[in-house]
C-alpha positions in Angstrom: -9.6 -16.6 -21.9 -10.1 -12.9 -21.6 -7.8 -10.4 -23.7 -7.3 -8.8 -20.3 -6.5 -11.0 -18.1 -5.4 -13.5 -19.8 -6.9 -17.5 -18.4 -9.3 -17.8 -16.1 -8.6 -21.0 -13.8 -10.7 -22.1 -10.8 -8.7 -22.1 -7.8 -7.3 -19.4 -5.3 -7.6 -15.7 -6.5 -4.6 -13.6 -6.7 -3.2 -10.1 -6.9 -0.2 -8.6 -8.4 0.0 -5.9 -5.4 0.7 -7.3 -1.7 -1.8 -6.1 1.1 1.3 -4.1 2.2 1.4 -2.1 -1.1 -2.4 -1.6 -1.0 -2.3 -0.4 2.6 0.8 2.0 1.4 -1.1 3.4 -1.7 -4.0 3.5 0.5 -2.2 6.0 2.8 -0.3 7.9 -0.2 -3.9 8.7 -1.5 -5.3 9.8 1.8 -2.3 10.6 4.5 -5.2 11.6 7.0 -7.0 7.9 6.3 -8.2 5.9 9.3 -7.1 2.3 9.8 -10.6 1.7 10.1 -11.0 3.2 6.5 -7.6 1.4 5.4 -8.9 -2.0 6.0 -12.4 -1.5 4.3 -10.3 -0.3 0.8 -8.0 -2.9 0.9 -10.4 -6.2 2.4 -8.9 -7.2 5.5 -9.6 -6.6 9.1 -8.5 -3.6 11.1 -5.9 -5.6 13.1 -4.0 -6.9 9.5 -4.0 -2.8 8.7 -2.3 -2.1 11.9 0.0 -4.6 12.0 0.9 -3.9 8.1 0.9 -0.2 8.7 3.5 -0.9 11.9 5.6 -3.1 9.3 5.7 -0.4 7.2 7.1 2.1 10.0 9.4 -0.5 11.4 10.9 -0.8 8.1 11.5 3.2 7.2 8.4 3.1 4.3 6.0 5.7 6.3 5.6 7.8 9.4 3.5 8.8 11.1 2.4 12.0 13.6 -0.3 12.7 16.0 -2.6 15.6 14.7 -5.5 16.4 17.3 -6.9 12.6 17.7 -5.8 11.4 14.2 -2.5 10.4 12.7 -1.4 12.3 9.9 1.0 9.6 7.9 4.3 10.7 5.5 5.2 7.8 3.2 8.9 8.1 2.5 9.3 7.8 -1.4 12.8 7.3 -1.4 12.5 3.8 -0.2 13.4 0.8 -2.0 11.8 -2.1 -3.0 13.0 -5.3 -0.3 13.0 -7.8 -3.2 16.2 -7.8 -5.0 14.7 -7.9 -8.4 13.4 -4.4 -7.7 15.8 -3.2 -4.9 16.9 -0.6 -8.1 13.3 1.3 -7.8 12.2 3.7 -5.2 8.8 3.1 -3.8 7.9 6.3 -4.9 8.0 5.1 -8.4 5.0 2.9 -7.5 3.7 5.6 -5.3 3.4 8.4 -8.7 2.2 5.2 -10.7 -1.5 4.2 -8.8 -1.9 8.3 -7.4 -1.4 10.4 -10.3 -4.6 11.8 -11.7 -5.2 10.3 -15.1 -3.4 7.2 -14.9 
């Protein structure tokens, strides 16, 4: 047992962010960001990013607009959280927490 982490069990690994909220922290960090470039941060293929990415759009979380040949994405940080435990929290709470400098 780590201080940490707390116990260490063999087994399936596990996250406490979804893909979705790496792929949205992925895009608040870098609004210009690639899909390409989206997939290698967060581990999954280019096709999961696009489909997430669409998810996201579909579902009022981020934006996007063509600039030249690349999309330029706005992530909306007055949306809430879909689970009703946090459905009180904008996701720009989460947004400030993993892209402010220092934290």
């Amino acid at each position: 047992m780590t201080a940490e982490a707390g116990p260490v069990r063999a087994g399936k690994a596990w996250t406490f962010l979804t893909n979705h909220a790496h792929v949205l922290l992925s895009i608040a960090r870098d609004p210009s960001i690639r899909l390409r470039e989206v997939a290698e941060v967060v581990g999954i293929t280019e096709r999961a990013a696009q489909s997430i990415v669409a998810d996201l759009e579909a579902a009022g979380y981020l934006r996007h607009e063509r600039v030249g040949r690349r999309n330029q994405y706005t992530v909306n940080p007055a949306g809430r959280f879909r689970h009703p435990a946090e459905a009180d929290h904008h996701i720009g709470d989460l947004v400030a927490l993993f892209t402010t400098p220092g934290t």
